[in-house]
Structure formats: C-alpha cells, structure tokens
C-alpha positions as CSV (number, residue, x, y, z in Angstrom):
1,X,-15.0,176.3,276.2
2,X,-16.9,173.3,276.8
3,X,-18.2,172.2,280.2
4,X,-16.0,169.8,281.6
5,X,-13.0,170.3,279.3
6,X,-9.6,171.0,280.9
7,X,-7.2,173.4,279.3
8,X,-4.1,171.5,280.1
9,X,-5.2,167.9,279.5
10,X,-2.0,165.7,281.3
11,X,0.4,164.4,279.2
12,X,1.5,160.9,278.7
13,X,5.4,160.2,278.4
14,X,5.2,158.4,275.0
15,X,7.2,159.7,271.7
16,X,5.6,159.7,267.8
17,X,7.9,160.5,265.0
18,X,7.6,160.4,261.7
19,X,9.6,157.1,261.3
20,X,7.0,155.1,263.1
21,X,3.9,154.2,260.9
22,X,0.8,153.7,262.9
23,X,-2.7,153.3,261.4
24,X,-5.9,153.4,263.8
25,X,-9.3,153.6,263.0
26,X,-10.3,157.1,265.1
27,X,-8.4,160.7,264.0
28,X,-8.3,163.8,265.1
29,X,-7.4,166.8,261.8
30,X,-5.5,170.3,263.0
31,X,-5.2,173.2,261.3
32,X,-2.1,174.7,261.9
33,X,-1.7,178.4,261.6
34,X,-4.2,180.8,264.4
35,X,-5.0,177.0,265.9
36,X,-1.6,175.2,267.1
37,X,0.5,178.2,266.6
38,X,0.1,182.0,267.4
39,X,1.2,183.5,263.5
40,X,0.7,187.3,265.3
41,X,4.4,188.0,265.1
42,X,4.9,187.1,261.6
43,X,2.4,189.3,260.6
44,X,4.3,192.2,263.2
45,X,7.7,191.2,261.1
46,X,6.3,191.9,258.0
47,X,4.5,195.2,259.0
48,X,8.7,196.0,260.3
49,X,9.8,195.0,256.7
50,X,8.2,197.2,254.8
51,X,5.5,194.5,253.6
52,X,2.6,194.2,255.9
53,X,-0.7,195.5,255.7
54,X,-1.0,199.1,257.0
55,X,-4.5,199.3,258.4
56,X,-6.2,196.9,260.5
57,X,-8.7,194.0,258.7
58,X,-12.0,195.8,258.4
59,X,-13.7,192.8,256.1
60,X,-12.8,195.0,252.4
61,X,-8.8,194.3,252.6
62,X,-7.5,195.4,249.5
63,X,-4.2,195.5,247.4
64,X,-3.6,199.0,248.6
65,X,-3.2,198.0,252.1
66,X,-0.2,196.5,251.0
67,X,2.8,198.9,250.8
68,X,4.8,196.4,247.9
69,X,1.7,194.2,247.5
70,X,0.0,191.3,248.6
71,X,1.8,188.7,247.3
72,X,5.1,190.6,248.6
73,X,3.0,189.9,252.3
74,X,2.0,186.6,251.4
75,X,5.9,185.2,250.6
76,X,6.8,187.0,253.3
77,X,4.3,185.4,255.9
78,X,4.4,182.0,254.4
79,X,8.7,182.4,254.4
80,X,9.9,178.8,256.3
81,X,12.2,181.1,258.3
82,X,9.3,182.6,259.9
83,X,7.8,180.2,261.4
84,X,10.1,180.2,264.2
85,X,8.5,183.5,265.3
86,X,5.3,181.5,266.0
87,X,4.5,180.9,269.8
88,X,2.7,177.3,270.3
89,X,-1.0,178.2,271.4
90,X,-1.0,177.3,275.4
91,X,-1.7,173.7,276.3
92,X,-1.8,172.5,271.9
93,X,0.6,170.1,272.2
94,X,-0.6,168.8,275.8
95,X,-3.8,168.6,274.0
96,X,-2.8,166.8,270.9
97,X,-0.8,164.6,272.9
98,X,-3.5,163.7,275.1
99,X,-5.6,162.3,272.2
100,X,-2.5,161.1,270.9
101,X,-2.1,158.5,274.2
102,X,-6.4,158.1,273.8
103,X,-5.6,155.9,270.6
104,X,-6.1,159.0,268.2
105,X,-3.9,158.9,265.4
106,X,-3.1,162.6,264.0
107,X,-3.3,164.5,260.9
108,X,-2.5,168.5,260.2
109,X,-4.4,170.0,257.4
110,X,-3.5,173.3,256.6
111,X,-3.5,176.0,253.9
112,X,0.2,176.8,254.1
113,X,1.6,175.8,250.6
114,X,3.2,172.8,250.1
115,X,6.3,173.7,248.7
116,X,7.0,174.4,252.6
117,X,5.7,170.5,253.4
118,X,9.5,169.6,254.8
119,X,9.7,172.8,256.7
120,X,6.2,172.1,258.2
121,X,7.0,168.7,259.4
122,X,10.3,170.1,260.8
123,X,8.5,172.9,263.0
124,X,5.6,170.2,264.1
125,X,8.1,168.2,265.8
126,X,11.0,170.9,266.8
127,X,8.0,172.2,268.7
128,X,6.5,168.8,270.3
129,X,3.6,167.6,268.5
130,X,3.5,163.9,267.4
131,X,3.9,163.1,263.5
132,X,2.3,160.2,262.1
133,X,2.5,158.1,259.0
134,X,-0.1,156.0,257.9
135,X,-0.1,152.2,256.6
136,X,1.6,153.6,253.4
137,X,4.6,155.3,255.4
138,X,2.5,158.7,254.0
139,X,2.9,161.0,256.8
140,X,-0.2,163.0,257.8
141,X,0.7,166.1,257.4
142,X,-1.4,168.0,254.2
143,X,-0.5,171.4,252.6
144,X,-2.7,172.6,249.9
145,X,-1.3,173.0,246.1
146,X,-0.5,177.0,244.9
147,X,-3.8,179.1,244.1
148,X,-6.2,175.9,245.4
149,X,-9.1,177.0,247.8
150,X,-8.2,176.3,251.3
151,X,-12.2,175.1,252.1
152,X,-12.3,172.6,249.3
153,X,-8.4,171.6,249.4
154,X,-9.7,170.6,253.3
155,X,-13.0,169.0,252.2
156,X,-11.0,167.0,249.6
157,X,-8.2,166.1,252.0
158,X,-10.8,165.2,254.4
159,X,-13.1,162.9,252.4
160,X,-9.8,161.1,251.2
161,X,-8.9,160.7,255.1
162,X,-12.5,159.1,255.9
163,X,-12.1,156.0,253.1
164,X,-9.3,155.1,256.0
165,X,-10.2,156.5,259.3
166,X,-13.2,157.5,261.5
167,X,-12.3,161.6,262.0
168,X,-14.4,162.5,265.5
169,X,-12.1,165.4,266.3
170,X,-11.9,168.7,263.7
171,X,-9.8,171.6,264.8
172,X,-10.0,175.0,262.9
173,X,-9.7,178.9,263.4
174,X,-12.0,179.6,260.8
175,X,-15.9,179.1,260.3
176,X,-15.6,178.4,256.5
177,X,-13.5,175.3,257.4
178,X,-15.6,174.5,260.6
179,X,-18.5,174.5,258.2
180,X,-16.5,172.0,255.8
181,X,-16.1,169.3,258.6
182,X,-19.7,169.3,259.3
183,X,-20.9,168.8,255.7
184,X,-18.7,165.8,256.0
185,X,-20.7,164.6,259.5
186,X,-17.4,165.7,261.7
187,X,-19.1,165.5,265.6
188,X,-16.6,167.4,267.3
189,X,-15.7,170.3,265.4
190,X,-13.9,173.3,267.3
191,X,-11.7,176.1,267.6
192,X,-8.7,175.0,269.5
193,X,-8.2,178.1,271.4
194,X,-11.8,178.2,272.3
195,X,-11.5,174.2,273.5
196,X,-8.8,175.4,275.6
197,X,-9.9,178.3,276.9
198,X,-6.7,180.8,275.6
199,X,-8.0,184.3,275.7
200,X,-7.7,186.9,273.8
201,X,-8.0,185.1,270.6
202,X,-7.2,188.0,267.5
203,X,-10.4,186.2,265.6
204,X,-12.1,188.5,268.2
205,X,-11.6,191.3,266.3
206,X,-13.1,189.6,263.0
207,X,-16.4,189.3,262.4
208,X,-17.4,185.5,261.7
209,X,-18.8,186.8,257.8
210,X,-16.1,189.2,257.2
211,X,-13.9,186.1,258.1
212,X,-14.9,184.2,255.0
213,X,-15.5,186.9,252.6
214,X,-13.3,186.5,249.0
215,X,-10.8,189.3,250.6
216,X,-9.9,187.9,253.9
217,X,-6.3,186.2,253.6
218,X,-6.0,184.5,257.0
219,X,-4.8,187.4,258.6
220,X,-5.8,190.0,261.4
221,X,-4.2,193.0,262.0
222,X,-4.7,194.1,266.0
223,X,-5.2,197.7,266.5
C-alpha cells in the first residue's frame, strides 16, 4: 500500500448511472473480477457442483484437474447467476467513488465475456459503483469477445480509450495486464487490493510467473 493512501477514501453523496453521459478528459480503468469483487466463492460453488478444479493452482493446471472439464468450470464460473456470490473487495466502491467526485470519469475492462455485458452492468450498479457513458451514450463498461487474449483485448480497449481520454489510474489483479498499462505510459498502475490495503489477497498463493503462464485461467484455488 502506498505511503499516504487511505483504505477507505470518504465518499461524496453524488449518483452516476448509466443514463447520464459524461465525458472528461482524466479516467481511471478497473478490472473487475479478483480487483472490485472477491470471485473466491464462485470458484467454492463450482468445486460443490461437481465442476471445479480438484487440486490447488501449482502453475501446470491441466484439463485433468477438472472433474467434467474446463470449459464445464469455465461456464460455470462465468454463469450471470454467480456473480451474486461475489463479495465487493473492502472500501472498492468508496474508492471508485472517491475518484469518481475528483473529476475521474470510469471505465471497467475485464475479461468476463461479453455475452454477459447486460449482466455486468446490472451487478456494477446493484452493488454501488458509478456507470458511465461517454459523448456517444457508449457506456464504459468493456468485456472481451469469446477465445480473444485478455492482455491484448485490454491493450486494444485501452489504446482506443486514450484517442479520448487521459487514463492516470490502471487497476488490475494480474501482472500480465499491469504490464499492458505501462507499455501504453499508464503512471498509476496498481492492484486494488494492494492500494487498499485488504489482506489476505488469494494472488498470495500464486507466484507472479506462474500467474501469467499459458495454463493459468484466472483462478486460485486456496489450500
């Protein structure tokens, strides 16, 4: 956590929704998944169903792991009715909020599919983050397309955002994506659970290279 930084910035009485368009220069990009949401319990439902990986992460995840396969887990994780198991990482929306009142406008870029881009939206707001749209009533919310790379799909989504906005703020669980914000000269680029100081953070439990090897879905598995 950064010198100086508070975990629970205050909070401003104001309301964004996804009817109002707002466009300002400076923006701040989430992640969603392991950054503004807790997806732990998913992962525990799946393991309950019958689906979910039966040994912990070790970096060389295979198929086997997988009692009905991955892509069984993976529709199971990624299920809209999920989602409601999610716990909001402590102090998130204070946080996004608080850059939110500082002039900020807000954008989510995560590698959930798209075809769950309604339910998304729904869950930001049901759980108190502010939606924007931009000048084109676009909202900012980005999901990547089926079988696309979730490092480029955020580079991409990224460069796109810069024609329009000056991004000082990246947010990010993992270092692949970290990395990706700094290619594109991102200054403050962070995990959100280390900005906050929320503790114990699963990533823990990953090594950083074993985080961004070809096997690693997104996913730890506690002991």
């Amino acid at each position: 956590m950064d010198a100086g930084v508070k975990p629970n910035p205050s909070i401003y009485p104001v309301e964004y929704t996804v009817q109002t368009p707002l466009n300002r220069s400076k923006m701040a990009v989430f992640d969603i998944d392991d950054t503004l949401f807790d997806s732990s319990q998913r992962v525990t439902n799946a393991i309950r169903a019958g689906v979910g990986p039966t040994t912990p992460y070790t970096g060389d995840r295979k198929s086997s792991d997988y009692p009905k396969g991955k892509k069984a887990f993976m529709k199971f994780f990624n299920d809209p009715k999920q989602f409601r198991a999610d716990s909001v990482t402590p102090g998130a929306v204070e946080y996004v909020r608080s850059l939110a009142n500082k002039g900020y406008t807000i954008a989510y870029c995560s590698g959930r599919t798209n075809t769950h881009i309604d339910a998304t939206i729904e869950h930001l707001k049901q759980s108190g983050f502010p939606v924007f749209k931009n000048s084109k009533g676009e909202t900012l919310v980005y999901l990547k397309p089926m079988r696309a790379k979730t490092a480029k799909f955020k580079y991409d989504t990224m460069r796109r955002l810069q024609a329009s906005y000056t991004i000082d703020y990246f947010f990010d669980d993992l270092h692949e994506n970290r990395e990706v914000a700094h290619s594109l000269n991102v200054i403050g680029v962070y995990d959100l659970r280390d900005r906050l100081g929320v503790l114990p953070n699963p990533r823990r439990n990953v090594p950083i290279e074993e985080q961004d090897s070809p096997d690693y879905d997104g996913v730890t598995m506690l002991e």
